[in-house]
C-alpha positions as CSV (number, residue, x, y, z in Angstrom):
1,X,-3.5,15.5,13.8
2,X,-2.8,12.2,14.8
3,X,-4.4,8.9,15.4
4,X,-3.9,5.4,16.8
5,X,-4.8,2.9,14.4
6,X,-4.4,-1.0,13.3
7,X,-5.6,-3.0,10.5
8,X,-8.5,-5.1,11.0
9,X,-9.2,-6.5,7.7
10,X,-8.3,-6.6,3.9
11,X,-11.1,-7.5,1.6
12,X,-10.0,-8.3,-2.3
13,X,-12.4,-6.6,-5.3
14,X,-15.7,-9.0,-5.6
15,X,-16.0,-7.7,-8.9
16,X,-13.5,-7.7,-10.7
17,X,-14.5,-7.0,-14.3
18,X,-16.3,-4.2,-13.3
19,X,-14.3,-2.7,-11.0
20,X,-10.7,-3.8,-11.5
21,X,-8.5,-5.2,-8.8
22,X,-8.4,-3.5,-5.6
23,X,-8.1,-4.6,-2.3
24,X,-9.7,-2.7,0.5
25,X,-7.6,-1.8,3.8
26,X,-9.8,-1.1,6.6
27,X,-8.5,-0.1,10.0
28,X,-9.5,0.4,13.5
29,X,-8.9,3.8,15.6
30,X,-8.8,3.3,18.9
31,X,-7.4,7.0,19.1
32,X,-7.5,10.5,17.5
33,X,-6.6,13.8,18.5
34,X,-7.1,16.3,16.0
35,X,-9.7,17.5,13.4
36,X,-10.2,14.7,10.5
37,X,-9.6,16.3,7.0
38,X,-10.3,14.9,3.5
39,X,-7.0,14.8,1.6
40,X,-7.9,12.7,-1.2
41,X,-11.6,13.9,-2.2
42,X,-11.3,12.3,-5.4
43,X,-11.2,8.6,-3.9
44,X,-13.7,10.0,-0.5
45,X,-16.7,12.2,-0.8
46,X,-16.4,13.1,3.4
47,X,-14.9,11.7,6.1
48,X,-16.7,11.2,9.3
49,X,-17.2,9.0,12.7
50,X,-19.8,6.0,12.8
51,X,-21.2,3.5,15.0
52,X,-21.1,-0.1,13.5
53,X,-24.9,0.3,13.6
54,X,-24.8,3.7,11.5
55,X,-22.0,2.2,9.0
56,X,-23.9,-0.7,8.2
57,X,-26.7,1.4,6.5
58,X,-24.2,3.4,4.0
59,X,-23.9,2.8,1.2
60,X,-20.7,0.9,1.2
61,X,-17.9,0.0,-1.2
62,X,-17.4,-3.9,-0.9
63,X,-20.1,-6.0,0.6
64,X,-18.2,-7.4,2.6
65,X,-18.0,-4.0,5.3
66,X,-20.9,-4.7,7.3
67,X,-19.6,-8.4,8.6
68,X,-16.3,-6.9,9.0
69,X,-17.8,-3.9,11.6
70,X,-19.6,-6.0,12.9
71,X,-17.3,-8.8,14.0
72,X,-14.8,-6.0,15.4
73,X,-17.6,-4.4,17.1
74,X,-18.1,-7.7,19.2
75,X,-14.2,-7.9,19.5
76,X,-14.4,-4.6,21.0
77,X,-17.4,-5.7,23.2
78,X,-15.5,-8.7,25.1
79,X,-12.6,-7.1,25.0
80,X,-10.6,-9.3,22.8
């Protein structure tokens, strides 16, 4: 397996006395060759490909997610 990939954002905890702090990593993959496996199924319940349309309906960890697709979604779009 490998993939192409840079970080697109870091979002901090929004709540932090229920959660803890954490901070989010979130990357883009612009390539993959290989078959995706889930090697830490205690922090992921399955890994799989979305759309920014499809990944704004999940039921996502921080809030934040959705504005974060979809601003590198119009990135991708213009080609910046």
């Amino acid at each position: 397996m490998r993939c192409i990939s840079r970080t697109i954002g870091v979002l901090e905890e929004f709540d932090v006395e229920t959660h803890g702090e954490y901070r989010y990593h979130v990357f883009l993959l612009t390539d993959w060759h290989g078959e995706p496996s889930n090697l830490q199924p205690e922090e992921h319940a399955e890994i799989q490909w979305f759309s920014e349309v499809e990944a704004v309906e999940l039921d996502l960890a921080h809030p934040d997610y959705p504005d974060l697709f979809r601003k590198v979604e119009a990135t991708q779009l213009s080609g910046t």
